[in-house]
C-alpha positions in Angstrom: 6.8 -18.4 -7.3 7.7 -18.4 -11.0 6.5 -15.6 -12.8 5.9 -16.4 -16.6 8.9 -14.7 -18.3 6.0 -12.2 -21.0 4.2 -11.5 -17.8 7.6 -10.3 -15.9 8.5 -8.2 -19.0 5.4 -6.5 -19.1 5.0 -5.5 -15.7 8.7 -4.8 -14.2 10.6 -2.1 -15.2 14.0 -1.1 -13.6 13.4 -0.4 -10.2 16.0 0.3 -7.3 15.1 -2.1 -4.3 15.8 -2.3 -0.4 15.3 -5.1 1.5 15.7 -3.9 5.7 16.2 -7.2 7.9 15.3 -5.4 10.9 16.5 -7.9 13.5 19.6 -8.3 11.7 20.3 -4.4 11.4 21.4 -5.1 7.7 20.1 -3.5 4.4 20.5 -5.3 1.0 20.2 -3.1 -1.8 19.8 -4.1 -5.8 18.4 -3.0 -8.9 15.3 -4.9 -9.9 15.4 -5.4 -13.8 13.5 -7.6 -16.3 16.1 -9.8 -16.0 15.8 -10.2 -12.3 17.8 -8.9 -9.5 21.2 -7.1 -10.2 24.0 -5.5 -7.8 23.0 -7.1 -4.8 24.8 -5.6 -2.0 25.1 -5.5 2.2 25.0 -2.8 4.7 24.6 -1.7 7.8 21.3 0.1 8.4 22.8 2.7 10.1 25.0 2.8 6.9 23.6 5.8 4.8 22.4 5.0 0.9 20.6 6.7 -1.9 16.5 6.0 -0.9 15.2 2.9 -3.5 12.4 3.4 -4.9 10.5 0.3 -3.2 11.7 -0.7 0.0 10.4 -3.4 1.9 11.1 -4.3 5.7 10.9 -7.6 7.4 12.9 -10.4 10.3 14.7 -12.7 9.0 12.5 -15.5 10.0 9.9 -13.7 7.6 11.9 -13.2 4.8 12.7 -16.6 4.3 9.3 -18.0 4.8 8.5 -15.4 1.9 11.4 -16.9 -0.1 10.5 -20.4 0.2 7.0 -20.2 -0.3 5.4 -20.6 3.3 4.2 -17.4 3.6 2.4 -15.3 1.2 3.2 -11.7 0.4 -0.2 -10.1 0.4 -1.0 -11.5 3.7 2.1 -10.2 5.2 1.6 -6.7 4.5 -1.5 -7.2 5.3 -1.0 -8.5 9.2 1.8 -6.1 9.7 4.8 -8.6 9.1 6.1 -7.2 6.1 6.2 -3.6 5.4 6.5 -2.2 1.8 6.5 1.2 0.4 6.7 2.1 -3.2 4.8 4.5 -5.9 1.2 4.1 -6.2 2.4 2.7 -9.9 4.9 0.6 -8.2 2.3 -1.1 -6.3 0.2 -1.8 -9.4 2.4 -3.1 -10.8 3.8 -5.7 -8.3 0.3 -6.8 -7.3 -0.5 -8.0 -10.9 2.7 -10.1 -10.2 1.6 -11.5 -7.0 
């Protein structure tokens, strides 16, 4: 999904973000700014790190489904396939993006 570049200034702030692929035992971590993702990097979840501020947790299959468009965000968390947890004003935030 393309969010329209006033809307994604207005609404994202610099965040620190971890994705968990759970069936892949890997972490990527990154820095979301307004000018999209920064310092992506790998790990091992055992691996410790500094706690982002959002993390979200998915499979693989699941992540790219979210990343290609098949399967919606909202409906994900929703049925349990996606997990997210961020600030209450982290959420509001993302959900006026979504």
């Amino acid at each position: 999904m393309e969010v329209d570049e006033a809307d994604r200034r207005k609404h994202i702030v610099d965040r620190t973000v971890s994705v968990t692929v759970s069936d892949l035992d890997t972490v990527f971590d990154m820095r979301l700014t307004r000018d999209g993702l920064r310092d992506v990097s790998s790990r091992a979840a055992s691996d410790p790190a500094e706690r982002a501020q959002v993390r979200i947790t998915s499979t693989a299959d699941d992540l790219v489904a979210l990343a290609e468009d098949r399967l919606d965000f909202a409906k994900a968390m929703l049925s349990g396939r996606v997990k997210l947890e961020a600030s209450f004003s982290d959420l509001m935030r993302m959900r006026k993006l979504l």
